[in-house]
C-alpha positions, 0 to 999 in steps of 0.5 A, a space after each residue: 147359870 147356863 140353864 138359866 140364860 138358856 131359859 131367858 134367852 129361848 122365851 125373850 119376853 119376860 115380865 118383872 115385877 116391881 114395887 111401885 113408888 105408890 107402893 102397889 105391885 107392877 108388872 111389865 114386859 122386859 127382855 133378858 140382854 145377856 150373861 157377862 162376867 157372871 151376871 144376869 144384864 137387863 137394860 132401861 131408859 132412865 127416865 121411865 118409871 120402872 127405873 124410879 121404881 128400881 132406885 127406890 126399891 131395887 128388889 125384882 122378880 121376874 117371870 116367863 113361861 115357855 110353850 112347853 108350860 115350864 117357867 122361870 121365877 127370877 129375884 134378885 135386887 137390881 143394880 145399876 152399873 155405868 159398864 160400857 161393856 154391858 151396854 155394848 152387849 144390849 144394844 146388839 138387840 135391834 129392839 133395843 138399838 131402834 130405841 137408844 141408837 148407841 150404847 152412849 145414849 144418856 138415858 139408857 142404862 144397864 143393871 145386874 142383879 145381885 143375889 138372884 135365885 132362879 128357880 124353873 118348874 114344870 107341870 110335870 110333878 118333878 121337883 123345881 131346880 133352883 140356881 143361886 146366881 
């Protein structure tokens, strides 16, 4: 997990990927909140259409690379949690507080992903790691 998070957290932009409601494939930048109680957090306004898309397909994957060209698959489905906690933890980000003020900001919400897989590669010909989380 730790390899993981340290992965996120060092390439703060990532992309998720998600099933649209048309039924086509998007993509969008999103940004990594943090590791509680074992759980990888993320964090959206539900009043956009990633949200819509997550409710009604809530399998993701999302995707980043570093400088040093090694990157991260992650999948996983997104659940989404009423956790104060959570949401205290993401509006720490100042992106993130400039956007929803306070953790009790109705529209914003927080989601986990369950049954993720990580899986991080290199151009280096060593053999991916992969982490079931």
């Amino acid at each position: 997990m730790q390899e993981v998070v340290k992965f996120l957290t060092e390439n703060p932009v990532q992309y998720l990927a998600t099933v649209g409601r048309d039924g086509k494939a998007k993509c969008r930048p999103f940004m990594f909140a943090g590791e509680m109680d074992g759980k990888l957090w993320f964090c959206t306004n539900n009043q956009k259409d990633v949200y819509k898309d997550m409710q009604a397909n809530p399998y993701i994957e999302i995707s980043v690379s570093s400088p040093s060209y090694a990157w991260i698959r992650l999948h996983g489905e997104a659940v989404f949690a009423d956790n104060m906690a959570a949401k205290e933890m993401c509006i720490q980000n100042p992106i993130v507080k400039s956007q929803y003020g306070e953790a009790s900001n109705p529209i914003f919400t927080v989601f986990y992903l369950k049954d993720a897989e990580a899986v991080i590669a290199d151009f280096s010909g060593n053999p991916p790691k992969t982490y079931r989380l």
